[in-house]
C-alpha positions in Angstrom: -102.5 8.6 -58.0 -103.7 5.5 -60.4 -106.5 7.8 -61.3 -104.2 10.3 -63.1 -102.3 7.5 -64.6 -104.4 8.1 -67.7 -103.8 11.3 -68.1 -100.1 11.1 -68.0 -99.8 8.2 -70.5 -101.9 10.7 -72.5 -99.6 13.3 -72.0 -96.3 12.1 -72.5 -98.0 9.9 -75.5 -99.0 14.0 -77.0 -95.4 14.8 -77.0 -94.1 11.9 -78.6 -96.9 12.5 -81.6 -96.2 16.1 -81.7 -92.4 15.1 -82.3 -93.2 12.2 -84.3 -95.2 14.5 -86.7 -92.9 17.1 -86.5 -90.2 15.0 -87.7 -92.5 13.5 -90.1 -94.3 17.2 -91.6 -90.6 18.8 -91.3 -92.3 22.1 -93.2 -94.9 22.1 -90.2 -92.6 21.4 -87.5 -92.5 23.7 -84.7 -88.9 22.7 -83.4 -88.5 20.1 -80.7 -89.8 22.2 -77.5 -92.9 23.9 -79.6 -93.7 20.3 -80.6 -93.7 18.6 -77.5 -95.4 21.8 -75.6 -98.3 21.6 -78.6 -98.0 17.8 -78.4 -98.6 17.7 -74.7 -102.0 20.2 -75.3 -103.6 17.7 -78.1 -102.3 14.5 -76.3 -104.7 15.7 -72.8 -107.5 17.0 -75.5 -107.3 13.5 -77.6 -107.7 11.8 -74.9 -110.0 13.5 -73.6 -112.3 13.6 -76.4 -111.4 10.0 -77.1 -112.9 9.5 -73.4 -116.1 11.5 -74.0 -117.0 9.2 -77.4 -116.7 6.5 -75.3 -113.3 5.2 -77.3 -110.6 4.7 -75.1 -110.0 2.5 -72.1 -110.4 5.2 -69.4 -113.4 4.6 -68.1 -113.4 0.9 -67.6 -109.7 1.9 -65.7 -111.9 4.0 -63.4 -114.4 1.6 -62.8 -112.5 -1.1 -62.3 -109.7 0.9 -60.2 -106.7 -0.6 -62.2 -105.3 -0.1 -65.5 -105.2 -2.9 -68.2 -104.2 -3.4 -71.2 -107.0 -1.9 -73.2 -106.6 1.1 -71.7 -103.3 1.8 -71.2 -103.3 1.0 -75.4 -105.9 3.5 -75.2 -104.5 6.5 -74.0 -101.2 5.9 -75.6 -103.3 5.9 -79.1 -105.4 9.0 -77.5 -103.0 10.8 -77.3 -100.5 10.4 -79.6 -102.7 11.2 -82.5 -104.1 14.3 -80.5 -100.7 15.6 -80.1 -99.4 14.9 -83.6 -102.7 16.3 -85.0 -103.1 20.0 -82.7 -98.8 19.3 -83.9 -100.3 19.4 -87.2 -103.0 22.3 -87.4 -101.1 24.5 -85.0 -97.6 24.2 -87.6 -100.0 24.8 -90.3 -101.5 27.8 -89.3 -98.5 29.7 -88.4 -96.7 28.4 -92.0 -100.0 30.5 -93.4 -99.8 33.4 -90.9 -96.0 34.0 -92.0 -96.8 34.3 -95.4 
């Protein structure tokens, strides 16, 4: 289980910056539920790619076999911005697609 743990700060950090940037970019916003559903997508992708440049706290967390600080910090940041950012692009697109 521990070694999910960073995924699901991830997640639940995505749909917290999809809300946070929907509430911020109120023309982009794509309503409470599209937010969190796009936020939860870019929080798992920005941690993800977070992960892969080396950036985040992940990988120590699976080599040491517990969480600290660093990376807990670290996929909270992950995936915040990934959510509020995919929150971002995706609201943007469909404002130019309905014009």
């Amino acid at each position: 289980m521990e070694e999910y743990l960073p995924l699901i700060i991830q997640l639940i950090s995505g749909a917290v910056g999809g809300n946070v940037a929907g509430k911020i970019l109120k023309n982009l916003s794509l309503g409470t539920v599209g937010n969190s559903i796009v936020g939860i997508l870019g929080g798992g992708l920005g941690g993800t790619l977070l992960g892969m440049l080396g950036m985040s706290g992940a990988e120590a967390a699976e080599a040491s076999t517990s969480m600290d600080l660093s990376s807990i910090l670290g996929s909270v940041a992950g995936g915040g911005v990934g959510g509020g950012v995919l929150m971002a692009i995706i609201g943007a697109v469909k404002k130019a697609i309905s014009k």
